[in-house]
C-alpha positions as CSV (number, residue, x, y, z in Angstrom):
1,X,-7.1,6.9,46.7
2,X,-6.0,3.8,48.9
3,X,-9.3,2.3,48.6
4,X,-8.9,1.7,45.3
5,X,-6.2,-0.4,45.7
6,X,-5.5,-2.0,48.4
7,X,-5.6,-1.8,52.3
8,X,-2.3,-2.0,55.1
9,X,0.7,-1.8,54.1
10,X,0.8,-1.9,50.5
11,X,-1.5,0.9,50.3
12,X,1.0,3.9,50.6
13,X,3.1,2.4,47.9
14,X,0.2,1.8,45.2
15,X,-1.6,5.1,46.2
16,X,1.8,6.9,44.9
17,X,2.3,4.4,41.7
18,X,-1.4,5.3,40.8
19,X,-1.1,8.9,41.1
20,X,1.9,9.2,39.2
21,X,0.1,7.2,36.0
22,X,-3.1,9.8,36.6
23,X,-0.7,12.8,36.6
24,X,0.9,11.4,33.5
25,X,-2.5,10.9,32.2
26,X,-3.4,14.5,32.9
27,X,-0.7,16.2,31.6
28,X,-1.0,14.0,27.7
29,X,-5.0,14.2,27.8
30,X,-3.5,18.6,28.6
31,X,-1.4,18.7,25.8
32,X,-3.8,16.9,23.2
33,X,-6.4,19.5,24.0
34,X,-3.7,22.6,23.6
35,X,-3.0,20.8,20.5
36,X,-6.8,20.3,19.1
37,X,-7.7,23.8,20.0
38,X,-4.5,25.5,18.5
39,X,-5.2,23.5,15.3
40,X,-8.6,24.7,15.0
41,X,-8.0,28.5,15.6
42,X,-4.4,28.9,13.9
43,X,-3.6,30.2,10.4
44,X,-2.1,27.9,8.2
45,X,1.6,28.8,9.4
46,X,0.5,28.2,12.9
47,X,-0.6,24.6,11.6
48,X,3.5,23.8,10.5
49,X,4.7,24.8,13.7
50,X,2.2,22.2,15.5
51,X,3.2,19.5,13.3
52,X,7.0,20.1,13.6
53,X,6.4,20.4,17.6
54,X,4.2,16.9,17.1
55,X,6.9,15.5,15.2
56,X,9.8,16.3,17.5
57,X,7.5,14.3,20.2
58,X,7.8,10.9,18.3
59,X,9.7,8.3,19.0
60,X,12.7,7.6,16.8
61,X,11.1,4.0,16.6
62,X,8.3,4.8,15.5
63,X,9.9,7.2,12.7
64,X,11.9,4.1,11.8
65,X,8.8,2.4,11.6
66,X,7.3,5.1,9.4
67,X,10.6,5.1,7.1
68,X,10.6,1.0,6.3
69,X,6.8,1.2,5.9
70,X,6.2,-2.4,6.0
71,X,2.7,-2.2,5.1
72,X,3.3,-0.9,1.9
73,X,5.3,-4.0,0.5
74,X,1.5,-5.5,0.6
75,X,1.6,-4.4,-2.5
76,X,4.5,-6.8,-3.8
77,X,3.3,-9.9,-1.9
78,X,-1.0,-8.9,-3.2
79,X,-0.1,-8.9,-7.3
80,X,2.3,-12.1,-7.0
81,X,-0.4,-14.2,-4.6
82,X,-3.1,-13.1,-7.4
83,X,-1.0,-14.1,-10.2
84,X,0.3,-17.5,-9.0
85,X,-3.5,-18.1,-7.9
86,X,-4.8,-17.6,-11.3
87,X,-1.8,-19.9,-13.2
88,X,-3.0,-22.0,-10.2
89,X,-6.3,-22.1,-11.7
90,X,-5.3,-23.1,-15.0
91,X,-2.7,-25.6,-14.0
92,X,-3.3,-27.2,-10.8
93,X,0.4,-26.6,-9.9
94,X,2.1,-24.4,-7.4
95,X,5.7,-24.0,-7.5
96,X,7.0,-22.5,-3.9
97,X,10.3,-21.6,-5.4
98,X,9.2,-19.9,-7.8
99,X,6.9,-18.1,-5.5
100,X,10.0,-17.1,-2.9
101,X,12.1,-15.7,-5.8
102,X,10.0,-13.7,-7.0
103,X,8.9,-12.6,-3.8
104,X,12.1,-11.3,-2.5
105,X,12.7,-9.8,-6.0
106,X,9.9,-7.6,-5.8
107,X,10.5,-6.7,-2.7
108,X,14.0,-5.7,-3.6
109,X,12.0,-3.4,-6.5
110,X,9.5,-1.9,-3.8
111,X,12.5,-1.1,-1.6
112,X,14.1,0.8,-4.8
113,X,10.1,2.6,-4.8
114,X,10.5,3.9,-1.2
115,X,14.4,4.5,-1.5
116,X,14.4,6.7,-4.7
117,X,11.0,8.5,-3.6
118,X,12.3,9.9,-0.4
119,X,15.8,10.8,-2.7
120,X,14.1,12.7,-5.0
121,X,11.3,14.2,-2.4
122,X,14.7,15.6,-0.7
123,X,16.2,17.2,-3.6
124,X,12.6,19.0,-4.4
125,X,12.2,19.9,-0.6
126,X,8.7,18.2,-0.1
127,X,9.8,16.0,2.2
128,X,12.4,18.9,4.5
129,X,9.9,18.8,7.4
130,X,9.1,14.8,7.1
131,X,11.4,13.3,10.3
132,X,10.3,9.9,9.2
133,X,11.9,10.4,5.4
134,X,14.9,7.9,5.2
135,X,17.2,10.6,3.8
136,X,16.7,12.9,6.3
137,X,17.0,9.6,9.3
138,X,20.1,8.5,8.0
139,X,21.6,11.8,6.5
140,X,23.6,10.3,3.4
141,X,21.4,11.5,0.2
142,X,24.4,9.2,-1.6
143,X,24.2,6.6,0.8
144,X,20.4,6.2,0.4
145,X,20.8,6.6,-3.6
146,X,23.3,4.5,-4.3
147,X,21.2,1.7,-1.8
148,X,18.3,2.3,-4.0
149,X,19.8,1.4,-7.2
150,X,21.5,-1.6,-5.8
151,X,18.0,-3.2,-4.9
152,X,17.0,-2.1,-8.6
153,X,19.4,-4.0,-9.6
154,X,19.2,-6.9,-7.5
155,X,15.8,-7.0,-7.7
156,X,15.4,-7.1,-11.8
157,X,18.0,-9.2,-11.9
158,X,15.9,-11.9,-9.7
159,X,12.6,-12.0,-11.8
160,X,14.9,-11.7,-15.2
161,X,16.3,-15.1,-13.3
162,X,13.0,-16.4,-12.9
163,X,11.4,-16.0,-16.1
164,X,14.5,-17.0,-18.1
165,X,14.3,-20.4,-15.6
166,X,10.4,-20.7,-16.4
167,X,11.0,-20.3,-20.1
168,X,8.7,-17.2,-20.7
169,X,10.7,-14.1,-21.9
170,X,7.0,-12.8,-22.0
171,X,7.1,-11.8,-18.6
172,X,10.3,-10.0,-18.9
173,X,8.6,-7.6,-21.5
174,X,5.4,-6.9,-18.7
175,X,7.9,-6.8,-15.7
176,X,10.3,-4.0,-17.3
177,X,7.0,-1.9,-18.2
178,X,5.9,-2.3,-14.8
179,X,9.5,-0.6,-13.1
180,X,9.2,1.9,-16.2
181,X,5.9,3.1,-15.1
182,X,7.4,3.1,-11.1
183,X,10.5,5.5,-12.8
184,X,8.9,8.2,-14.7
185,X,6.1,8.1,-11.7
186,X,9.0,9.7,-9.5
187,X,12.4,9.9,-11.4
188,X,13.7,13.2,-12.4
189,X,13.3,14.4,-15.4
190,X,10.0,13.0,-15.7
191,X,8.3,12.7,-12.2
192,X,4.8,12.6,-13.5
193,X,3.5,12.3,-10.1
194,X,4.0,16.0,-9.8
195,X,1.8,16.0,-12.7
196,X,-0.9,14.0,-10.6
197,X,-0.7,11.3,-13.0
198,X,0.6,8.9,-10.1
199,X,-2.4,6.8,-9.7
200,X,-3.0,5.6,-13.3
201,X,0.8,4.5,-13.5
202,X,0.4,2.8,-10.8
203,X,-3.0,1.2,-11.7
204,X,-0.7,0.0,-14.4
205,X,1.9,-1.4,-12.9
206,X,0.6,-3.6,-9.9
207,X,-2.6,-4.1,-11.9
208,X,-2.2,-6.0,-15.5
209,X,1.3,-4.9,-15.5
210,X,3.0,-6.8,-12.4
211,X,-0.1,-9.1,-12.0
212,X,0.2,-10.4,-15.6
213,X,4.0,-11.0,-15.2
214,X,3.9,-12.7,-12.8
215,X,0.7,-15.4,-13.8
216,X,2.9,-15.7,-16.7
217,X,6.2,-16.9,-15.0
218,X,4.4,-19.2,-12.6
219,X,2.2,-20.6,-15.1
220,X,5.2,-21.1,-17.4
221,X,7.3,-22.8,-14.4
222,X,4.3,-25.4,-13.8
223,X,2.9,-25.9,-17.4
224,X,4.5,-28.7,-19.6
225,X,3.7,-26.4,-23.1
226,X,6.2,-23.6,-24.2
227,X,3.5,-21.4,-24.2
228,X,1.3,-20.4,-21.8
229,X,-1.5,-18.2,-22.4
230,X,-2.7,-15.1,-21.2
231,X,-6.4,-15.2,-20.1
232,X,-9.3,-13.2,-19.3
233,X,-9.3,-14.3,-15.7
234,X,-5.9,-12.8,-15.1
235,X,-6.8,-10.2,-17.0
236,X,-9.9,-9.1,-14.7
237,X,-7.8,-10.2,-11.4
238,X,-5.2,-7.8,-12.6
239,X,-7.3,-4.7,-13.1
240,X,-9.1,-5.3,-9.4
241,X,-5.5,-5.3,-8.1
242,X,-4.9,-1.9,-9.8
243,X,-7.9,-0.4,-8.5
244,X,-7.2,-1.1,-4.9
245,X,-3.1,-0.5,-5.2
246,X,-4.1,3.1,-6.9
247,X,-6.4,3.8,-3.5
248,X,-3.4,3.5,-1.3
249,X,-1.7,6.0,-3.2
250,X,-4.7,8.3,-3.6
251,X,-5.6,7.9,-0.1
252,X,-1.8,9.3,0.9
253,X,-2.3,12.2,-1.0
254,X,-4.9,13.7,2.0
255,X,-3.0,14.5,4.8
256,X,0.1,16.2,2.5
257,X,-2.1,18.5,0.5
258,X,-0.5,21.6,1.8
259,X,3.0,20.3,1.7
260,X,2.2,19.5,-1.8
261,X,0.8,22.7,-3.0
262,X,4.3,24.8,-1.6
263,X,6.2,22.9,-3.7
264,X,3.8,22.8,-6.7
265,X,3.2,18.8,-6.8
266,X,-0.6,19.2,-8.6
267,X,-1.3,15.2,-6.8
268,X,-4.8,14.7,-7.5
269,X,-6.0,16.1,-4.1
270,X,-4.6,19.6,-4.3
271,X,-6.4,19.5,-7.7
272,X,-10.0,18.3,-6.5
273,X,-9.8,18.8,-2.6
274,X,-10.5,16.7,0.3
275,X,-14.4,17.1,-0.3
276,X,-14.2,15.3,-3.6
277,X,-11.4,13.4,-3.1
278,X,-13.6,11.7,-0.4
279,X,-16.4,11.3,-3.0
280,X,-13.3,9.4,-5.7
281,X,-12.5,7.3,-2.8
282,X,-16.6,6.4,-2.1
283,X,-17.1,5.8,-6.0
284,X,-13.7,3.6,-6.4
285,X,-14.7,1.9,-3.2
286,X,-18.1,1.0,-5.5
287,X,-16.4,0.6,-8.8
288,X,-14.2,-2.0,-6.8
289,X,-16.9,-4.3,-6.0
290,X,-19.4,-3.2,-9.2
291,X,-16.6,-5.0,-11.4
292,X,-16.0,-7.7,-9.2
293,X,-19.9,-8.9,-9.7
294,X,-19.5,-7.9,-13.4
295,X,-16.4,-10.0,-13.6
296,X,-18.1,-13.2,-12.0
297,X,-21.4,-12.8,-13.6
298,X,-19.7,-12.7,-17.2
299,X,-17.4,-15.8,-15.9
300,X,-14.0,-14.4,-16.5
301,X,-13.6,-14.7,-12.7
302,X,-15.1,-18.0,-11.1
303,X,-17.9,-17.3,-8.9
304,X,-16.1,-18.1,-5.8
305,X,-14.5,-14.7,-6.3
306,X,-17.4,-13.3,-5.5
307,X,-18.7,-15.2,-3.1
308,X,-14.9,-15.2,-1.2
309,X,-14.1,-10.8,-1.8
310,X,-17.4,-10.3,0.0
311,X,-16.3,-11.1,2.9
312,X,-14.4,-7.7,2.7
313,X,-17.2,-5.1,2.0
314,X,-16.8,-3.8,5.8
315,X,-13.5,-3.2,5.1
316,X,-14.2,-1.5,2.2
317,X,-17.1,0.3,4.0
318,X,-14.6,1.3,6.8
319,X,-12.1,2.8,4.1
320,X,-15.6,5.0,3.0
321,X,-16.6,6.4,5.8
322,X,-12.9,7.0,8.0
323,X,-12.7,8.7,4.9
324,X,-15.9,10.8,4.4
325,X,-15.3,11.9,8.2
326,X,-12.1,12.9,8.6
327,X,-10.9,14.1,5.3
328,X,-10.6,17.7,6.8
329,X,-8.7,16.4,9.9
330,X,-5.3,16.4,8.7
331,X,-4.1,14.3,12.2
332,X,-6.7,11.5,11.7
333,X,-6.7,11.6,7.4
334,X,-3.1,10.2,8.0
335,X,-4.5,6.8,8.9
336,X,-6.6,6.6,5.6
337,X,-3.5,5.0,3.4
338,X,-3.1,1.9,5.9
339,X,-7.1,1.5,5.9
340,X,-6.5,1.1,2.4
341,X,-3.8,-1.1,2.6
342,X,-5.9,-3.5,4.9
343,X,-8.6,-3.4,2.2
344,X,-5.5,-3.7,-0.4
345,X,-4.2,-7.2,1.2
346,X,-7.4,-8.6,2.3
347,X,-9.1,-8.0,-1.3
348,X,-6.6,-9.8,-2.8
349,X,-6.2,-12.6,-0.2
350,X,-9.9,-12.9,-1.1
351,X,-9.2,-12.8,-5.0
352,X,-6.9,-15.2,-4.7
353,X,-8.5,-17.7,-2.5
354,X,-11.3,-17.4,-4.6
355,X,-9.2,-18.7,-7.7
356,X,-7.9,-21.4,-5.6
357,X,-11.2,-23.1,-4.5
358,X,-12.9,-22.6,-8.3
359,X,-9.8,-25.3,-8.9
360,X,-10.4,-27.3,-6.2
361,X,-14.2,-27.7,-7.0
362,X,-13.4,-28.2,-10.9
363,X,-11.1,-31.0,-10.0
364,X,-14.0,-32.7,-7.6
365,X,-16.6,-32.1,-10.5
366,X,-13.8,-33.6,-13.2
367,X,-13.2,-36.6,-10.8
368,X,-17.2,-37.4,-10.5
């Protein structure tokens, strides 16, 4: 091995820092193989005993990582960016702090989301064997509760703020059906997510729900009228964020099937399977970019919108096919949700940019 290094003296010293990294190499590339055959040729028990011995082997920072699950607050920052962008296109004005309260404020609401779900997953026992579940991290079921509710709190309490300080108590109406539909998606007694109604309440309430609110209290914050109207721009914005916020949620869905069916959670993959789950994922994927054209070609969405979420199809193709391929393997299907959630932020980066520049090229038309 010391000609691979180096000659003299340095090459007894290398030699032994090499073979060390190739022995380590061995012995993970050994255990990945023990662990890809005995999850093809176990029983389903067999499977549980693999995953609790793969979760043991993760880091406790990447389980923290897992708990905070930063890339799902995309899905605060993607219906606010959308919102502003389209009061941007009917004002020309952008107020930043606005943009900040709200911001942190839904944040605060998407934290309550995460919090309360991996409460009540405790109590039912879904989430017993998931390492990564806050409750379980932290061991205070209270603790984590009573947290929870605080950022409820806080966090209505800051967009209540903001649209009393725009002037629209419009957006107060959209914003409270919009935590409604986040409750009885996961709060005892209701928990219609056991129900596999999850994904239209959640279409709901990023889509015209959230998206809508918050047009409405930017809008209201830069407009000099006391009433600012609702349009079919936002309107068709709102429903594309819904489409692509309900995907991250289906999308989760693939990798907990089993967990799901134990304690009878009837999420619309244990109903349909992973075959035709794939296929709602391939036809949304479609739908997606189908009603973005319609959209633009019927000019409730400027043609920039078009032109701008474009750009995205590979991401959207990627979501397709990662998901066609693996939706069997349940150690790759795990990485579908954050496929989705790059297709999540970048769409509606896109959408919103889009909205941005059809303002900027009817104020150089106006000025000619």
């Amino acid at each position: 091995r010391c000609h691979l290094v180096s000659k003299g003296s340095k090459c007894s010293s290398s030699s032994s820092s090499v073979e060390k990294f190739f022995h380590r190499r061995f012995q993970v590339e050994r255990r990945h193989h023990y662990l890809n055959v005995e999850l093809s040729s176990s029983s389903s028990s067999s499977f549980e005993d693999v995953g609790e011995e793969i979760q043991e082997d993760v880091s406790m920072e990447t389980l923290i990582w897992r708990a905070i699950k930063l890339p799902i607050y995309s899905v605060a920052l993607v219906p606010l960016t959308v919102g502003s962008a389209a009061a941007y296109l009917q004002t020309g004005i952008f107020s930043a702090k606005c943009y900040v309260v709200l911001l942190v404020s839904s944040v605060l609401v998407i934290t309550w989301l995460n919090l309360s779900n991996d409460v009540y997953d405790f109590d039912t026992g879904v989430d017993k064997n998931k390492k990564e579940s806050v409750v379980n991290l932290v061991g205070s079921r209270t603790g984590i509760f009573v947290v929870a509710y605080l950022c409820l709190a806080l966090g209505f309490a800051g967009l209540t703020w903001a649209a009393i300080e725009a002037g629209n108590v419009r957006s107060v109406l959209f914003l409270t059906c919009a935590i409604i539909c986040g409750y009885i998606y996961q709060c005892p007694p209701f928990r219609l997510s056991y129900q596999g109604l999850g994904e239209p309440l959640c279409f709901a309430a990023f889509g015209p729900f959230a998206t809508t609110a918050f047009y409405l209290v930017h809008g209201s914050a830069s407009s000099v009228t006391n009433h600012f109207p609702l349009s079919g721009t936002v309107l068709s914005a709102s429903i594309l964020v819904g489409f692509t916020t309900s995907l991250i949620l289906f999308c989760s869905h693939f990798h907990q099937v089993d967990g799901d069916k134990e304690v009878g959670k009837l999420s619309p993959l244990v109903r349909l399977g992973t075959e035709k789950g794939a296929e709602v994922v391939k036809v949304t994927v479609l739908m997606l970019y189908a009603l973005l054209v319609a959209f633009g070609l019927s000019k409730t969405l400027p043609l920039t919108c078009i032109f701008v979420c474009a750009l995205t199809l590979p991401v959207g193709n990627l979501v397709v096919r990662f998901v066609e391929e693996n939706h069997r393997d349940k150690n790759k299907i795990f990485m579908a949700k954050y496929f989705c959630v790059r297709l999540h932020a970048l769409f509606g980066a896109a959408l919103a940019l889009g909205l941005i520049l059809a303002r900027m090229v009817n104020t150089r038309l106006l000025l000619r």
